[in-house]
N, C-alpha and C positions, 0 to 999 in steps of 0.2 A: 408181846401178847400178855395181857394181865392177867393173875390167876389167882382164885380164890382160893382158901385151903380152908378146907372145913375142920370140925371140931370132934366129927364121931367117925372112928376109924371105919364103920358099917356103908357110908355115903362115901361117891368118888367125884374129883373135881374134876375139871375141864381136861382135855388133853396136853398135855405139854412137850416139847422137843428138846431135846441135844444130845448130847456125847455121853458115853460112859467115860467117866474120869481117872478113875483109879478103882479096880478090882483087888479085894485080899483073898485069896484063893482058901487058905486053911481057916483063915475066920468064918467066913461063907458071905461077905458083905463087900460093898464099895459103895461107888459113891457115882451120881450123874451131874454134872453142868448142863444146867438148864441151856437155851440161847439165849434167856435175858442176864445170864450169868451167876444165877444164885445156883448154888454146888445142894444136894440133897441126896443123904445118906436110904440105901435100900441094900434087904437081906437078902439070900437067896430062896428062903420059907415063904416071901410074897411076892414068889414070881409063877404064873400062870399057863403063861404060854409058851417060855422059854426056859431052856435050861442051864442055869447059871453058870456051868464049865463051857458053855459055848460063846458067853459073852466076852468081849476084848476091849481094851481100852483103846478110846478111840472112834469107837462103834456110833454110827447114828441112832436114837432109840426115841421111843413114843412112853410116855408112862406119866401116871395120876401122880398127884400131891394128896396127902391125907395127914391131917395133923397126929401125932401122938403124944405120948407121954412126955415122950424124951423131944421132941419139936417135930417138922416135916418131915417126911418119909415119904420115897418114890413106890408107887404101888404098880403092878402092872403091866411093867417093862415090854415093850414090845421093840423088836429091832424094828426099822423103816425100812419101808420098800421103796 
């Protein structure tokens, strides 16, 4: 699936899929692989619907690309049903 990433943290891009990668529990952060493979770092401050001590690496998940400062960022995390 190709995905855009936009340029203003305010706008959300297309939906994207994969794994939670690597979770850092005392940082508040990890990381998602997409299924096309590209890895993209998400906080737990830009998570919505879920709450970040429930997520596991490993986990199937749903969530937006939004460019920042510091490069892509997964917004929106949702686990898959």
């Amino acid at each position: 699936m190709a995905m855009t990433v936009v340029s203003d943290l305010s706008w959300r891009t297309a939906v994207a899929s994969g794994r939670i990668k690597k979770i850092i529990p005392d940082r508040g952060f990890g990381f998602v692989r997409a299924d096309d493979g590209n890895e993209v770092f998400f906080h737990r401050t830009e998570l919505t619907t879920v709450d970040f001590d429930t997520l596991q690496e490993g986990e199937s998940v749903t969530f937006d690309i939004v460019e920042s400062p510091k490069g892509p960022r997964a917004r929106n995390i949702q686990k898959a049903s």
